[in-house]
N, C-alpha and C positions, 0 to 999 in steps of 0.2 A: 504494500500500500504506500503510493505517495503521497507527500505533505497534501494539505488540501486550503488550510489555514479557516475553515469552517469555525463558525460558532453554536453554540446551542439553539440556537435562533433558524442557523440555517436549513432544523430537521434533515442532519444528514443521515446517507446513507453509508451499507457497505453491502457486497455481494461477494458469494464466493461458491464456483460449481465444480463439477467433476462429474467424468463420462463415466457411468456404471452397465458392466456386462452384465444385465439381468431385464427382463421388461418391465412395464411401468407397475402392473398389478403386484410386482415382487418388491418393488421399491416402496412404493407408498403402502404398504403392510407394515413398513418402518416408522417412516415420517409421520403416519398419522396416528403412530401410537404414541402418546403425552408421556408415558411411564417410561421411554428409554430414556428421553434426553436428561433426567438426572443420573444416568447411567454413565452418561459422555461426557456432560458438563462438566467444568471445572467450579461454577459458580451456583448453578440448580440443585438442588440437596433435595427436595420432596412434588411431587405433584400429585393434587387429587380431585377427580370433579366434583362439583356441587351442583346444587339444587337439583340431585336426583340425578342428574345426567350420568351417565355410563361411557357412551361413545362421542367420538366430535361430529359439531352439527353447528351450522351457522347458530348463534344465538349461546350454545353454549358457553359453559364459566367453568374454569379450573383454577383452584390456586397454587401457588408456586412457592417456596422456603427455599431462599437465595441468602449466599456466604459469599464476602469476595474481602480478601486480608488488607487493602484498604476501606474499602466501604462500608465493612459491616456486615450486620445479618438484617434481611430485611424479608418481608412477606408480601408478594402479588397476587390480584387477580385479575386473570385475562379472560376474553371472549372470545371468542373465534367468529372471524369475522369475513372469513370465505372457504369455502371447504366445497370444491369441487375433487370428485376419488378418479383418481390416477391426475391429475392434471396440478393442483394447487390446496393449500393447507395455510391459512393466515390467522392471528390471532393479534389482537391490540392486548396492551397492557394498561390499565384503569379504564378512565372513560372509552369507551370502544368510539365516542364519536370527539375527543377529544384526549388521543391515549398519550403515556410516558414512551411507549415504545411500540411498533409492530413487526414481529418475527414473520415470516413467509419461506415455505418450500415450496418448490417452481419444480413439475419435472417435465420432461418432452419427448419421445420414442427419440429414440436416433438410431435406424437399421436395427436390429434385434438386442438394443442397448437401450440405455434412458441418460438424459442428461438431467444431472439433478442440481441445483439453485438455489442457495441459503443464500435470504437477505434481509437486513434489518433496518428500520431506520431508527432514531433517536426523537425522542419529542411529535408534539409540539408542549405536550404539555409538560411540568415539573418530574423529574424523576432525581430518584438518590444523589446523581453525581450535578444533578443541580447545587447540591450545599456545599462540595467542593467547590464551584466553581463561582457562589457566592463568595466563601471566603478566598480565595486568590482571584479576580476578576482580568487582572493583568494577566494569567495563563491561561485565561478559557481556551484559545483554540489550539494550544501544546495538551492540555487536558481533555480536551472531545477528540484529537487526536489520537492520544493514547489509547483512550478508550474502544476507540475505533480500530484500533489497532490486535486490541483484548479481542473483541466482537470476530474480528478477521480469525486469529488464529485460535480460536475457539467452535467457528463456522467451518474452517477448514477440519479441525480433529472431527465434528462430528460428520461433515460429508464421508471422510475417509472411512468413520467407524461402519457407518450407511454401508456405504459400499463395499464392505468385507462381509459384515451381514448378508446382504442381497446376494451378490456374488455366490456366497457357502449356501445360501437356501438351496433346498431343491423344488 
């Protein structure tokens, strides 16, 4: 990832894909299951749905129990906020119509493969590393960088994980 000199303002983004040998109905058997990525994450410790819900479905809510050795432990809840099966899986974090953040996996046939697409944006609204960047105002965009940077190589371990998963299924 290069500089970008972005601010929290600028709800940036990040993307990060990888070609997977398996088709799409094998891939997104992964990605729309909520229970791996605290499997993968370095920073997701627990997810569980609520209000009844069991599977993803536009509308639905899971919460999330997040660790990161700067920031803290902190607690979300997202919505999923498009969920089309084999194609796309999205999910806002607070307000679904005003969120902290929105996670998306993007996949695409590509010949007897899939290509699969982790991306995130930042904002618009307050989230944790808002109070960081409260208190040093002068580093905001060395700080939304970094972070973006965490986002990247954290996107990258779990496409990889994906794609050993998928890959090994039969």
């Amino acid at each position: 990832m290069e500089w970008t000199g972005q601010t929290y303002a600028d709800t940036p983004t990040v993307a990060v894909q990888t070609s997977i040998d398996a088709p799409p109905d094998r891939v997104w058997r992964w990605v729309s299951d909520i229970h791996l990525m605290p499997r993968l994450s370095a920073e997701l410790r627990v997810v569980q749905w609520l209000d009844g819900a069991t599977a993803p479905a536009v509308g639905a809510r899971f919460s999330g129990q997040n660790a990161h050795e700067a920031l803290g432990s902190w607690e979300t809840i997202s919505t999923i906020v498009e969920f089309d099966p084999e194609r796309s899986f999205a999910w806002a974090v607070g307000d679904p119509e005003y969120p902290s953040s929105i996670w998306r996996f993007t996949l695409r046939p590509e010949g007897t493969g899939t290509v699969l697409e982790q991306w995130t944006q930042m904002g618009p609204a307050r989230s944790g590393l808002s109070y960081a960047i409260d208190a040093m105002p002068d580093k905001e965009q060395k700080i939304v960088f970094v972070r973006l940077r965490e986002f990247e190589t954290g996107m990258t371990a779990n496409l990889a994980a994906v794609k050993d998963l998928a890959e090994g299924a039969a």
